[in-house]
C-alpha positions in Angstrom: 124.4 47.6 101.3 125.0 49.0 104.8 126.8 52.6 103.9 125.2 54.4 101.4 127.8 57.5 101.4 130.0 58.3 98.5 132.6 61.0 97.4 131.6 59.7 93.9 129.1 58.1 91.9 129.8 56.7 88.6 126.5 56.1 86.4 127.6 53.5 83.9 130.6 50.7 83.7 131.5 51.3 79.6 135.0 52.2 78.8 134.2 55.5 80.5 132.1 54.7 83.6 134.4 52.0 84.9 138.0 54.0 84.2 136.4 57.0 86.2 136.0 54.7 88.8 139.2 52.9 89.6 140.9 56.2 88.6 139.0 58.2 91.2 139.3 55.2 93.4 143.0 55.4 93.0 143.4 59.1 94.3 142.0 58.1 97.5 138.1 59.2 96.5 135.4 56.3 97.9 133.3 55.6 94.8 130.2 53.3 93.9 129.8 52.3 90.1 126.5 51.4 89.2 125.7 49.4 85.7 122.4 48.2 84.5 123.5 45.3 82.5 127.3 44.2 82.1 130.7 45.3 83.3 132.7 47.3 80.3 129.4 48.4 78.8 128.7 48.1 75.3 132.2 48.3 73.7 133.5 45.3 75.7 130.3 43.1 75.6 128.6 44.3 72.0 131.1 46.4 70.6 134.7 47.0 70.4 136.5 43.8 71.5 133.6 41.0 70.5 133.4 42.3 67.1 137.9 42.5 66.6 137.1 38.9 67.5 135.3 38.4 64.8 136.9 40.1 62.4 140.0 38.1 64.1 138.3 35.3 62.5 137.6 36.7 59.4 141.2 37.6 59.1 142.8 34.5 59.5 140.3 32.6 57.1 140.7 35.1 54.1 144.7 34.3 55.2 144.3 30.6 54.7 142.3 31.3 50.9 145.7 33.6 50.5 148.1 30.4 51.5 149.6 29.6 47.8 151.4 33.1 47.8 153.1 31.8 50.7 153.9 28.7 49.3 151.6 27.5 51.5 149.2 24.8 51.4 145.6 24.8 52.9 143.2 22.2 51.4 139.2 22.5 52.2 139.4 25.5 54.2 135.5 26.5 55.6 134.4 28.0 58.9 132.1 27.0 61.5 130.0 30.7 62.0 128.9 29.4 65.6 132.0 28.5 66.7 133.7 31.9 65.5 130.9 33.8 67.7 131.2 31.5 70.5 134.8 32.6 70.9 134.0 36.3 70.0 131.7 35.7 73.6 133.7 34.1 75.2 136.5 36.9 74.9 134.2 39.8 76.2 133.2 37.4 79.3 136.6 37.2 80.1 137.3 41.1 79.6 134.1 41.4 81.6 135.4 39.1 84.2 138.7 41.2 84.4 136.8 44.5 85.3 134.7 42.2 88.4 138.7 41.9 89.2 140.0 45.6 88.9 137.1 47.1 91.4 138.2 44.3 93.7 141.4 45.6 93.8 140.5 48.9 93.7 137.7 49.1 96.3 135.3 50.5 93.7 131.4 49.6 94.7 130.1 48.2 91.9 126.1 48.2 91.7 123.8 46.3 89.5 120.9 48.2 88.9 119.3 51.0 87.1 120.1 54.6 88.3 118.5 58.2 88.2 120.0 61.2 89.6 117.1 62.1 92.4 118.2 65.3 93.5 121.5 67.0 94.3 123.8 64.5 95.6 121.3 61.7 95.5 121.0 59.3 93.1 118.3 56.3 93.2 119.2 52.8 92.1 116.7 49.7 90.9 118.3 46.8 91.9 116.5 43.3 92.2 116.1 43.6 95.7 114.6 46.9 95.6 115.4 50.6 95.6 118.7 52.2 97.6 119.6 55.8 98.1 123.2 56.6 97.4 125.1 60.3 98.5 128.0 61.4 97.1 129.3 65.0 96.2 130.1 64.7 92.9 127.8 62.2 89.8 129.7 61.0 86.8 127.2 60.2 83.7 128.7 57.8 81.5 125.5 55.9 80.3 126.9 55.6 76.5 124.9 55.3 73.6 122.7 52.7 71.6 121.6 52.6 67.8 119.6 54.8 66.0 117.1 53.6 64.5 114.7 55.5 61.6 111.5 55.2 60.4 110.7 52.2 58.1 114.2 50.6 58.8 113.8 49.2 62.4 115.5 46.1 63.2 113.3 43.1 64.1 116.1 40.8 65.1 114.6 38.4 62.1 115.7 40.0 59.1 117.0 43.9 59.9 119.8 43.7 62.6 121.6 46.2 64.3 125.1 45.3 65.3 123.6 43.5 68.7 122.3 40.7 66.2 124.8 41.0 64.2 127.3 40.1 66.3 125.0 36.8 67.3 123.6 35.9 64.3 121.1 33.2 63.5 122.0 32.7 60.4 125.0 33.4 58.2 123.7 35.9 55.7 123.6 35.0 51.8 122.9 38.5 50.4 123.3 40.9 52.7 122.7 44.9 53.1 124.7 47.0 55.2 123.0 50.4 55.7 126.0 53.0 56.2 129.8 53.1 55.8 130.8 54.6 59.6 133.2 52.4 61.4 130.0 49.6 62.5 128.3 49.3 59.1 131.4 49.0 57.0 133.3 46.3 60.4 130.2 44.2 59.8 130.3 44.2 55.6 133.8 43.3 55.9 133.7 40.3 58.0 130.4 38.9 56.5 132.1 39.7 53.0 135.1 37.6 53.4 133.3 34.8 54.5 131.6 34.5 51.2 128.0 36.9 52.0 127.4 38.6 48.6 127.7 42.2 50.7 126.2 45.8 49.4 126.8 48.8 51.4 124.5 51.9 50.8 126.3 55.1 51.8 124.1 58.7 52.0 126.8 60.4 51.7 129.7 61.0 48.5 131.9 58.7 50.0 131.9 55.8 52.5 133.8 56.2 55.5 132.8 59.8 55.3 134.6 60.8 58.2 138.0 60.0 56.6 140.0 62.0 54.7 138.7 61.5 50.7 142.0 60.2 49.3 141.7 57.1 52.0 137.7 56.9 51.4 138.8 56.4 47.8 141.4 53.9 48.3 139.4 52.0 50.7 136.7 51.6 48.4 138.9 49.9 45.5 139.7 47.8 47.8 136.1 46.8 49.0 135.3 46.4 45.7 138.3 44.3 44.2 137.1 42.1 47.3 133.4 41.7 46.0 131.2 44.6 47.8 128.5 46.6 46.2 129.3 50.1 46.9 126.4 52.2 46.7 126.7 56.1 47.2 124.8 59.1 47.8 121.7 56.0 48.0 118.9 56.7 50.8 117.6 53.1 51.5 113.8 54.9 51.3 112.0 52.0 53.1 112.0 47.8 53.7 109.4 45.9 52.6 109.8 42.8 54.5 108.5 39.0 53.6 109.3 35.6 54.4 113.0 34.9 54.6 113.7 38.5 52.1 113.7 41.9 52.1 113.2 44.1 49.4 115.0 47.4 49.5 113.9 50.5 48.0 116.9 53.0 46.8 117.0 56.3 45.8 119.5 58.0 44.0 119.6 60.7 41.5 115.7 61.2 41.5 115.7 57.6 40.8 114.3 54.9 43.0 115.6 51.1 42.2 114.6 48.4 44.2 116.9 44.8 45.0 116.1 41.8 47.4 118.1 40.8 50.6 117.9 38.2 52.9 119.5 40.2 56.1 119.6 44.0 56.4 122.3 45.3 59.0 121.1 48.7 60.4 124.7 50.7 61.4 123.0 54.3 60.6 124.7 56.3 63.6 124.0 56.1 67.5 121.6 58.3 70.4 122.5 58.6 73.4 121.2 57.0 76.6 119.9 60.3 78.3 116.2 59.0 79.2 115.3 58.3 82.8 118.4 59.5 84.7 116.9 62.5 85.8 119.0 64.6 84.1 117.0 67.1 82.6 115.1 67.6 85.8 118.3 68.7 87.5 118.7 71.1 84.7 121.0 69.5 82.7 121.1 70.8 79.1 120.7 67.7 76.0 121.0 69.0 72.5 120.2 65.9 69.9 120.4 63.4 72.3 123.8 64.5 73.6 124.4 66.3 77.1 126.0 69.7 76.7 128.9 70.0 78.6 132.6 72.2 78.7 136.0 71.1 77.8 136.2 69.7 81.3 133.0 67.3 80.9 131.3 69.9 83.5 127.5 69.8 82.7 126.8 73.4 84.0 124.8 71.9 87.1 127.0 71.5 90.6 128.6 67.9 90.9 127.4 66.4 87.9 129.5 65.4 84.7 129.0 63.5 81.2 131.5 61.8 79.8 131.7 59.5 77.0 129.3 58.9 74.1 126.2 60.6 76.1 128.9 63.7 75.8 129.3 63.5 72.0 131.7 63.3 69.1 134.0 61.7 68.8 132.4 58.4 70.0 135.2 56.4 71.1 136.1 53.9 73.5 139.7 55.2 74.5 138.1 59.3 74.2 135.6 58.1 77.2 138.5 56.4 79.5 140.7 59.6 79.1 137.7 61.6 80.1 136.9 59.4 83.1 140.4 59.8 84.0 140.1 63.9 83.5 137.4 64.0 85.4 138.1 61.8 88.1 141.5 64.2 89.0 139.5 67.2 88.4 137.2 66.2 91.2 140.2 64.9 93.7 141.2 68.6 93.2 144.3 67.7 90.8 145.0 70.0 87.3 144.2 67.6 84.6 144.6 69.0 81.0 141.4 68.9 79.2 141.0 66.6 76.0 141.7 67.6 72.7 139.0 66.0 70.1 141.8 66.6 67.0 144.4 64.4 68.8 142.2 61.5 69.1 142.4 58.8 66.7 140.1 57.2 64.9 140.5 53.3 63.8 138.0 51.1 61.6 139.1 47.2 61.8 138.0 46.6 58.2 139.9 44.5 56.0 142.0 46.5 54.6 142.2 48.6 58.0 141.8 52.6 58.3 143.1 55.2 60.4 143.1 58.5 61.3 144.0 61.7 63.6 143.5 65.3 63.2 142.2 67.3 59.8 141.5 65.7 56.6 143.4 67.7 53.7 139.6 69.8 53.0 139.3 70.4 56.7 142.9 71.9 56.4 142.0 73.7 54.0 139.0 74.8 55.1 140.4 76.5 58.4 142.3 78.4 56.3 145.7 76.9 56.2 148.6 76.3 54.0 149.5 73.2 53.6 152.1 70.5 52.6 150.8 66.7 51.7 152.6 63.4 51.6 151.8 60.6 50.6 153.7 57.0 50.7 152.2 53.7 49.1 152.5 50.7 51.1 154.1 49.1 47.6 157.1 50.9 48.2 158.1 49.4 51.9 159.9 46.3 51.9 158.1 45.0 54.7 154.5 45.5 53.4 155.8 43.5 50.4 157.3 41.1 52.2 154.2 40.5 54.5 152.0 40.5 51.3 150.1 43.5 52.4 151.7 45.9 49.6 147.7 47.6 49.1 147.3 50.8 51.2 149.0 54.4 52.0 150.0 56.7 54.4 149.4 60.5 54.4 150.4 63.7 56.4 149.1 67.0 56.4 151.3 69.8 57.7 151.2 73.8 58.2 153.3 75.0 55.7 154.2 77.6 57.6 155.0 76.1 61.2 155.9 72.6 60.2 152.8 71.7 62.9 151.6 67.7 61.9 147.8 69.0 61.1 146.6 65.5 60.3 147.5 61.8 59.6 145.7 59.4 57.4 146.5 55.6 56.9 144.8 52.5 54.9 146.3 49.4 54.8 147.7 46.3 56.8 148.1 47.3 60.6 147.7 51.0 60.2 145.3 50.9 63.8 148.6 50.0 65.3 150.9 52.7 63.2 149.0 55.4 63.6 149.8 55.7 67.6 153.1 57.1 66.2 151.5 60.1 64.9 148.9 60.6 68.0 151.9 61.1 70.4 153.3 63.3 67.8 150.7 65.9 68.0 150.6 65.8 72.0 153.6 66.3 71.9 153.0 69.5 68.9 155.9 68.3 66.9 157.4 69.6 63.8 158.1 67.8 60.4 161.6 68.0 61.5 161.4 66.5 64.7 159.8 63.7 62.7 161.9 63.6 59.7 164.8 63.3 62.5 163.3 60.4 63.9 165.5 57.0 63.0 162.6 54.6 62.1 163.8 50.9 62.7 164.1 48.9 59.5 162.7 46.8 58.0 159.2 47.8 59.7 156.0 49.4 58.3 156.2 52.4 60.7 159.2 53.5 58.1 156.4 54.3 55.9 155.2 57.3 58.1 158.9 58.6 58.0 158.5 58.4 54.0 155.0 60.5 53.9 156.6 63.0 56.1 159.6 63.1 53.5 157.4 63.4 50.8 155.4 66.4 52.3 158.7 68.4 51.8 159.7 66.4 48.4 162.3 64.4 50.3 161.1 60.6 50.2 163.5 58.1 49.6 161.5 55.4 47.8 159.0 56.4 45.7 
């Protein structure tokens, strides 16, 4: 590399890392991107797109079991597990390829090598043909996030996966145990379900998807359960006693500890961040549980250097980290970006049936004190859900009673990671129930069903 000089240098290609870049690159800012292992970072390689692949898969197999409703006919339907994760790679190589493309055509520097922040300005990189020294005015953090992993329950790749393995398995599990219901745990215990694993999920907390709003949690677990899962809650998976080809789990519930064999474990107990040997906390950068500490504007407190992304905390989402790479990449080309609002990002779980969400839950409402209106619209009462054969799930809105403000939207059901965009651009936009309830949905869709749930927050829905 002959010029070492930057106006930016981005640590980390994820979602984050690599948007910062070509955004920054863009507003007329020279920029070096430096990534340790692949292009698009864990989402695009290990995460986000391989596993919708999958569960892509998973999808269109439980269709074909479904093909008699559709007066249909598919005899001797089965599935080839290594040729279902041979296209799940091959569609994050060609993502991966794509982002080798975008730098091209946006002049971004892109590094392979491991980076640490040296001093100010200065930033150190490993590369295999030794160590460079790169300048530049302003650092960008965006080094994501891997799997936690806690005592007793550490993956060995054998028989305890995280979702690494899991998304490459060796085998296709028989009786497998998912530890936790987040977005990961309960991905992975839906596709391995519907192709015939006999699947329990063990949930620390009241509910699985614990995140989601309880009316959805509650729904969603009918549903996991009509389809064959174990649903295990308030269970602590105490420890794993591991043997040849089985694993017998210890649970605890109620005082009570039971104990049940496995032959694959999947470990999907949260995430910590990637904050060792970057030099941050030698520059005086503040990490609290993992997480760097930083403003509403990604600023980290020290001069030039930002966090964006999962290293930055909740929420830990793909699309959160590019609108912070993009935030931040303006800020520093001296532009007025507006700074991200956590409660208007969504949330989406590609289960089978899918989940959605954005803003507060109904006891989150509540909880900050407001008074509010519900609705609530089963997916049995749109014509198009019938028609589809996807009549199991519901829509809810939460709204101020008082303003009209859209406080929160909840979905479960067929395609609601699609719908719930709808209400996302709402609350940017800080609509009312009447701008909403004014809104001409097209017919015959599904969307109609988020005109209905705002309809029934006021006692005005049409068909139910």
């Amino acid at each position: 590399m002959s010029d070492t000089s930057f106006d930016l240098v981005v640590i980390g290609a994820g979602p984050g890392g690599y948007v910062a870049a070509i955004r920054a690159a863009q507003l007329g800012l020279k920029v070096a991107c430096v990534e340790r292992e692949n292009l698009g970072g864990i989402c695009l390689n290990w995460g986000c797109i391989p596993t919708k692949a999958l569960l892509r898969s998973a999808e269109i197999y439980h269709q074909m079991h479904r093909a008699k409703e559709f007066g249909l006919s598919v005899e001797g339907a089965s599935f080839d597990l290594d040729a279902i994760v041979k296209r799940s790679r091959g569609v994050a190589a060609q993502m991966n390829g794509g982002i080798k493309g975008l730098f091209k055509k946006n002049k971004v520097t892109a590094i392979m090598g491991e980076a640490k922040i040296a001093a100010k300005g200065k930033v150190v990189v490993k590369t295999e043909k030794g160590e460079e020294t790169l300048t530049a005015k302003n650092i960008i953090v965006a080094t994501g996030a891997r799997a936690r992993e806690l005592p007793g329950l550490e993956a060995d790749g054998d028989l305890v996966w995280t979702y690494r393995h899991a998304l490459v398995p060796s085998r296709m599990p028989k009786k497998l145990l998912v530890i936790g219901s987040g977005a990961i745990g309960i991905e992975f215990a839906s596709f391995y379900n519907t192709l015939g694993a006999d699947t329990t999920v063990v949930e620390v907390m009241d509910r699985v998807l614990p995140v989601e709003d309880k009316d959805i949690s509650a729904f969603a677990k009918k549903q996991f359960e009509k389809q064959g899962m174990k649903i295990l809650q308030k269970t602590t998976v105490k420890k794993l006693d591991r043997a040849k080809g089985k694993v017998t789990a210890h649970f605890e519930a109620g005082g009570k500890v039971t104990t049940e064999e496995f032959d694959t474990v999947i470990s999907a107990v949260g995430i910590v961040g990637n904050v060792e040997g970057i030099g941050l906390e030698e520059m005086g950068v503040k990490i609290d549980r993992t997480h760097v500490v930083t403003d509403e504007y990604c600023r980290t407190g020290v001069e030039g250097i930002f966090a964006i992304g999962d290293i930055a905390g909740a929420p830990w989402l793909a699309h959160k980290a590019s609108h912070e790479g993009v935030m931040v990449a303006e800020l520093i080309a001296g532009q007025k970006p507006h700074p991200i609002k956590p409660n208007s990002i969504a949330g989406c779980t590609y289960c089978h049936p899918q989940v959605a969400s954005v803003g507060l839950t109904e006891d989150k409402a509540k909880e900050a004190g407001y008074e509010i209106k519900v609705g609530k619209f089963p997916f049995i009462g749109n014509g198009k859900a019938v028609a589809m054969g996807e009549a199991e799930g519901l829509v809810k809105t939460i709204f101020d009673a008082k303003t009209g403000e859209l406080l929160g939207a909840h979905m479960v059901g067929a395609e609601v990671t699609e719908m719930i965009q709808g209400y996302v651009i709402g609350r940017t936009l800080e609509t009312t129930e009447e701008e909403l309830m004014n809104t001409v949905f097209p017919h015959p869709t599904m969307s109609e069903m988020m005109h209905e749930s705002v309809l029934a927050a006021y006692g005005r829905a049409l068909h139910i």
